[in-house]
C-alpha positions as CSV (number, residue, x, y, z in Angstrom):
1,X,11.4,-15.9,17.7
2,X,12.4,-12.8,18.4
3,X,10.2,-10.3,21.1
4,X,10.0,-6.5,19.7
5,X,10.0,-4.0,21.9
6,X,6.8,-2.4,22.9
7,X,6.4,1.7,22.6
8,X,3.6,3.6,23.4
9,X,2.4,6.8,21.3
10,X,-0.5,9.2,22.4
11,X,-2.2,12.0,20.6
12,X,-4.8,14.3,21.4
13,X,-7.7,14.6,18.6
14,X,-10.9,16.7,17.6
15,X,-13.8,15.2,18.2
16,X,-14.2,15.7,14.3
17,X,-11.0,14.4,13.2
18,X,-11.1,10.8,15.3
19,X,-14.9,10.7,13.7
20,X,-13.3,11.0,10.4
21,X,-10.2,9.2,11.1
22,X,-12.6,6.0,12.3
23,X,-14.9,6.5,9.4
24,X,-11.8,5.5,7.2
25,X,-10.1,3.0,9.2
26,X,-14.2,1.1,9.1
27,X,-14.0,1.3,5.6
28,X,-10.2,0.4,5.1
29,X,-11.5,-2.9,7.0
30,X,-9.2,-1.8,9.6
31,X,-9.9,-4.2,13.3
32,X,-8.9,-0.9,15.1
33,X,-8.5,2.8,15.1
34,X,-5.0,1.7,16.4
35,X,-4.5,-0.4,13.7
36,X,-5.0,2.3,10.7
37,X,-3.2,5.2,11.9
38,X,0.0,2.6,12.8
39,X,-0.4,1.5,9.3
40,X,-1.2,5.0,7.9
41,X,1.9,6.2,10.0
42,X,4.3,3.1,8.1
43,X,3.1,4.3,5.1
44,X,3.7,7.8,5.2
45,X,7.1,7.1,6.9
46,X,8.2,5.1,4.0
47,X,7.1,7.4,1.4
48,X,9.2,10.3,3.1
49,X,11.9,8.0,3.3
50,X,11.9,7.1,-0.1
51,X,11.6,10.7,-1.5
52,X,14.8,12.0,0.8
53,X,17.3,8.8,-0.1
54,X,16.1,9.3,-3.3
55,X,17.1,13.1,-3.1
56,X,20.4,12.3,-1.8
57,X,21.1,9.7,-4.3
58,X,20.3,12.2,-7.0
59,X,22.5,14.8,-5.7
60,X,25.2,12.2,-5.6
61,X,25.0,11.2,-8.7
62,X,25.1,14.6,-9.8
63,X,28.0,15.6,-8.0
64,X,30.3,12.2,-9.4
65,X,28.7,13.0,-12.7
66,X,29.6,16.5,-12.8
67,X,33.1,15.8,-11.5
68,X,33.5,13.4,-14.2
69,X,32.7,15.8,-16.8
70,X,35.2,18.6,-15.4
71,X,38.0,16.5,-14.6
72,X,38.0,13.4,-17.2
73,X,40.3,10.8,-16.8
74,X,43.0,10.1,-19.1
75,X,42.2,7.6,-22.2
76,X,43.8,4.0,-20.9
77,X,45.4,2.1,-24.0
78,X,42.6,0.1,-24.4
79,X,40.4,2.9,-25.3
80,X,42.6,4.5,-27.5
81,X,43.3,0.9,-29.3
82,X,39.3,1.2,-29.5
83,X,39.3,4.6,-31.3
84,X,41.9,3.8,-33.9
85,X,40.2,0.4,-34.8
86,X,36.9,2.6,-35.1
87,X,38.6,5.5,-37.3
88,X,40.1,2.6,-39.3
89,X,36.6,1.3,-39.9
90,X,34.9,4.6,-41.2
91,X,37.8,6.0,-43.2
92,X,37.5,3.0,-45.4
């Protein structure tokens, strides 16, 4: 089994805000305060995550895409075998 490696994290809070923030985690059925802001913090971290690769990915695609459109390749036989069949069909 393998050990994970143990980091500490420390924050300073209102009085109001670690009222609130254990109000929630009580509800959430959360053991500890600990407990909810780590899993709060996962959460969170993922969804940011999520959004920016999704960003990137879009702005990939967008870039082969628009390559694609501005520099198409050249028809290979196969596709132009393809387009005479087809012209053959719908000029009969």
């Amino acid at each position: 089994m393998k050990t994970l490696e143990k980091a500490r994290f420390d924050t300073r809070l209102s009085k109001e805000q670690k009222e609130i923030f254990e109000y929630a985690a009580s509800l959430g059925g959360f053991r500890t305060l600990t407990d909810f802001v780590v899993s709060a913090l996962q959460e969170k971290s993922r969804m940011i995550i999520e959004k920016h690769d999704a960003i990137l990915t879009s702005k990939r695609d967008q870039k082969l895409f628009f390559k694609a459109i501005m520099n198409p390749a050249k028809p290979n036989q196969r596709l132009i075998d393809a387009a005479s069949r087809f012209n053959n069909e719908i000029s009969k």
